[in-house]
C-alpha positions in Angstrom: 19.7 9.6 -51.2 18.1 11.6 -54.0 17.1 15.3 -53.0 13.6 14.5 -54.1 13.7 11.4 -51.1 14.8 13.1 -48.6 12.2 16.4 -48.9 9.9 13.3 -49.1 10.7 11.5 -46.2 10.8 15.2 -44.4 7.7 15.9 -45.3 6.1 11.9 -44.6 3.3 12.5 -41.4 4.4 10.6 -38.4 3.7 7.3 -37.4 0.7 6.4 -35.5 1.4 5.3 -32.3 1.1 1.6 -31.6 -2.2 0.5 -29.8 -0.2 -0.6 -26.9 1.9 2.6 -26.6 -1.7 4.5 -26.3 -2.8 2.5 -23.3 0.5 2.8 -22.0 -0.1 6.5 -21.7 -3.4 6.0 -20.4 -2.2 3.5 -17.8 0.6 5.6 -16.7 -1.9 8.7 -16.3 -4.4 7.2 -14.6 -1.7 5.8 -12.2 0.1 9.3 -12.1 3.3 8.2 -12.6 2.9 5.1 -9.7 3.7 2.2 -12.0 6.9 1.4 -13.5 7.2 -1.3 -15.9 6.2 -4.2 -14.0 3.1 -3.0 -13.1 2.4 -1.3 -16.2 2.9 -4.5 -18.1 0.7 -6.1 -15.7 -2.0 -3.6 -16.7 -1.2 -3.7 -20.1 -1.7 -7.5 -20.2 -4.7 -7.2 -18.6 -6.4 -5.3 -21.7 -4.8 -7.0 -24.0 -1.4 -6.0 -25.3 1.6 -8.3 -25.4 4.4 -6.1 -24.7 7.3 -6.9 -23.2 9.0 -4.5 -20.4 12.4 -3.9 -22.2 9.9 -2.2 -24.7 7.8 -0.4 -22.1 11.3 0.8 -21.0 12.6 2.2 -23.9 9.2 3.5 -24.8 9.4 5.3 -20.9 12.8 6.9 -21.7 11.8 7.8 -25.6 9.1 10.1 -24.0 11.0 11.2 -20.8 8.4 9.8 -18.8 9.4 8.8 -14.8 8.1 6.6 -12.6 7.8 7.5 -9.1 10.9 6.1 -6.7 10.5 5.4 -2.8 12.1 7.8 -0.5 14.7 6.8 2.5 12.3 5.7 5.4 12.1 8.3 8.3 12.5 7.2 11.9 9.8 4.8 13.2 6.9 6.2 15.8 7.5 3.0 18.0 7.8 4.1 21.4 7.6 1.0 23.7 5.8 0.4 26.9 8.7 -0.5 29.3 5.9 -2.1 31.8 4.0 -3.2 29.2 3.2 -7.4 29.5 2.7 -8.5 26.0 1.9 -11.8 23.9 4.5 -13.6 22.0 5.2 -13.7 18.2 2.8 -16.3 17.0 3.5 -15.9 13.2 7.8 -17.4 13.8 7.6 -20.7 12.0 4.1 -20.8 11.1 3.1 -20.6 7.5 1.8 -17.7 5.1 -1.6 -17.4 5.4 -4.0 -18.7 2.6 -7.2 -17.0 3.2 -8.3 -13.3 4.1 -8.8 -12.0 7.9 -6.3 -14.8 9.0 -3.8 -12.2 10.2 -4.0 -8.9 10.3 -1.1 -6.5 10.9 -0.8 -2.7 12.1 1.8 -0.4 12.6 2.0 4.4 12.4 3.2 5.9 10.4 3.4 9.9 9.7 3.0 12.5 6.9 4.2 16.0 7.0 1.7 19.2 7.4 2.6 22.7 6.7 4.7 24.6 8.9 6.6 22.0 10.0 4.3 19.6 11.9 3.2 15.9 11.4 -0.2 14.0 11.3 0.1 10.5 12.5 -1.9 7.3 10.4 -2.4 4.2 11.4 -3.4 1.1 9.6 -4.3 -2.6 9.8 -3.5 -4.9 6.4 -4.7 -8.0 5.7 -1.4 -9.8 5.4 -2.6 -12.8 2.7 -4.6 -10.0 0.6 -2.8 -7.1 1.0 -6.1 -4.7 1.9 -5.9 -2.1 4.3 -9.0 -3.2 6.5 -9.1 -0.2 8.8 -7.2 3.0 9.0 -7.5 6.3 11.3 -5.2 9.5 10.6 -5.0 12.0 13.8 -3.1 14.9 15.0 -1.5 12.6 17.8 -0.6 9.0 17.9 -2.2 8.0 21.7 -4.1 4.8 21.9 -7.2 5.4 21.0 -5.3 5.9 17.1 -4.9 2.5 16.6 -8.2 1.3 18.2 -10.2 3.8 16.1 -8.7 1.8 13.1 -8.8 -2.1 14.7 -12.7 -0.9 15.3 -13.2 0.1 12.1 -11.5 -3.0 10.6 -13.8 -5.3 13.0 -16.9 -3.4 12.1 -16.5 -4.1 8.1 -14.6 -7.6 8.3 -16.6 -9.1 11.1 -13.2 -12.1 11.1 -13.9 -15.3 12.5 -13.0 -16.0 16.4 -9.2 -17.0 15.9 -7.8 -14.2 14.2 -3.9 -13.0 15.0 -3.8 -9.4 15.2 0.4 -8.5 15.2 2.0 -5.3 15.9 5.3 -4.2 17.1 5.7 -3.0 20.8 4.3 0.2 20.4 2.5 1.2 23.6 -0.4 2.1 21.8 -0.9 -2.0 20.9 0.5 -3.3 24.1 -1.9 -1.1 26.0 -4.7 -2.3 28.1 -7.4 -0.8 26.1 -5.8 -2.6 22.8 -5.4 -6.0 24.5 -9.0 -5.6 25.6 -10.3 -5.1 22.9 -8.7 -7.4 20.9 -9.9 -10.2 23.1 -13.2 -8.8 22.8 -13.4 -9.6 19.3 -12.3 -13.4 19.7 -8.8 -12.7 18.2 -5.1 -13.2 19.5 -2.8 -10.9 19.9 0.9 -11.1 18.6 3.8 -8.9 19.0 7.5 -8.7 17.2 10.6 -9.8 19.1 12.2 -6.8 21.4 14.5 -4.7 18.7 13.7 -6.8 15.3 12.0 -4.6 13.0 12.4 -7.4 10.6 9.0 -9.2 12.6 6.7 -6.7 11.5 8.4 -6.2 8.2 4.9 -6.1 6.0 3.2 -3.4 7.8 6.4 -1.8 7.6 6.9 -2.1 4.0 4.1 -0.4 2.3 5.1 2.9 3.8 7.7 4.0 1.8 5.3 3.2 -1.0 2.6 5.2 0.4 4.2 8.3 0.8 5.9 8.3 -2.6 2.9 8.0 -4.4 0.3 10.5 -2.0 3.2 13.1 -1.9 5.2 13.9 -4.5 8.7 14.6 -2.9 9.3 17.9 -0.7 5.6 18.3 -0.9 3.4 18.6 2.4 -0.7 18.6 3.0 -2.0 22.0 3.7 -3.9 20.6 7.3 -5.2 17.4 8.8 -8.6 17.7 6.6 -6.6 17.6 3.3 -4.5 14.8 4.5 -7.8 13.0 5.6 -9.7 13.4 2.3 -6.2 12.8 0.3 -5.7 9.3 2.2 -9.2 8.0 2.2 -9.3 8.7 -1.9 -5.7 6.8 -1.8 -6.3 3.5 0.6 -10.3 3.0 -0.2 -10.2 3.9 -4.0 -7.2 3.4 -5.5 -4.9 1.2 -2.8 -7.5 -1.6 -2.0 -9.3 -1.5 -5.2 -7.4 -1.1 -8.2 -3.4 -1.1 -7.4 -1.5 -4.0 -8.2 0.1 -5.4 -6.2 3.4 -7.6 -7.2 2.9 -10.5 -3.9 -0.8 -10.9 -5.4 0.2 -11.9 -8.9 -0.4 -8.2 -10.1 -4.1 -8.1 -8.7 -5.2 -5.9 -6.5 -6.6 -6.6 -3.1 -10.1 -6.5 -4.1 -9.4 -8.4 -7.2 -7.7 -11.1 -4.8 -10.2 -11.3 -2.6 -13.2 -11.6 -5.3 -11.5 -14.5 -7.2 -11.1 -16.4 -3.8 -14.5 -15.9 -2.6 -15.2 -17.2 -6.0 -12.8 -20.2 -6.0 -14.0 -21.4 -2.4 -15.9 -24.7 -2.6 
């Protein structure tokens, strides 16, 4: 190469960025750092841009950019009722369900606060759509935590007579007060096998998710009110309405739900 090239080639602006690779850094912004490339070609398809995610890979390490990665799963909260009487599993051997407020499922979880103590939250999830349908965060896990969220759940879904509300064997959803109500509301109850984790595996699995993308690692909410205000912003706004989610074909719950309102005859 001639001296006079390579001064000129020194001196030669940089390239633009691709369109793609600008809504690529949008995308992964607005997301903060919650999609990898799956998800992010998902989104990118969705405006538009046909990129492959080998190139959304390379383009991720170019620019030293890191998606968020789960962390190990803590111990469960399930403490069972050892007098407790309690339904069987009515979702062995029967299908996936194809419409919204079919089956719900619930299950605690908890999230570290300063000083070394815990807020417990509890959710319901519409298993064919994915939505978090009701959800209550308190400073203690007694009963009255999951009913707080089934309530809220019945209140904004108003499901059909029929529904199968599942849970594990927690003694807050084998309670009394949880059966009662549940019965209340026309639905029946199901509960996971004694000692398989594996039956209540979808309430279970978003939790890991959950906390890797509210918390960055190591990280802890400053009191309950934080943790409130910071959960309700994650499961209302961004969870139900605009996450994708892979089992949904990259929609999100909302999404899911509007096309099959939409597609009903």
């Amino acid at each position: 190469m001639s001296p006079a090239g390579y001064y000129q080639w020194r001196h030669r602006p940089a390239a633009a960025p691709a369109p793609w690779q600008v809504a690529a850094q949008a995308a992964f912004t607005r997301h903060a750092r919650r999609y990898g490339t799956r998800r992010l070609r998902a989104e990118l398809h969705a405006e538009g841009h046909a990129v492959g995610r080998y190139a959304l890979r390379t383009w991720l390490h170019r620019h030293d950019l890191h998606a968020l990665s789960t962390r190990p799963h803590r111990p469960r909260t399930t403490v069972a009722g050892p007098a407790a009487v309690v339904a069987e599993n009515r979702l062995l051997g029967q299908p996936f369900p194809t419409a919204p407020n079919q089956v719900w499922v619930g299950d605690i979880t908890y999230l570290p606060l300063v000083g070394g103590r815990w807020c417990y939250l509890a959710t319901w999830r519409d298993a064919c759509s994915r939505r978090v349908v009701g959800w209550h965060l308190a400073a203690q896990m007694p009963t009255e935590l999951v009913l707080h969220a089934l309530e809220q759940a019945l209140t904004l879904r108003q499901p059909a007579p029929g529904l199968i509300v599942h849970a594990d064997r927690g003694s807050q959803y084998t309670s009394a007060a949880c059966r009662a109500r549940i019965a209340q509301a026309g639905a029946v109850p199901s509960f996971s096998r004694p000692g398989n984790p594996y039956d209540n595996a979808q309430a279970e699995a978003g939790w890991s998710t959950l906390k890797t993308e509210l918390l960055p690692p190591g990280s802890t909410f400053a009191s309950l009110e934080e943790a409130r205000l910071e959960v309700a912003h994650y499961l209302d706004t961004y969870f139900n309405l605009d996450r994708r989610h892979s089992a949904l074909g990259y929609r999100s719950p909302h999404q899911f739900e509007q096309e099959f309102k939409a597609n009903l005859p």
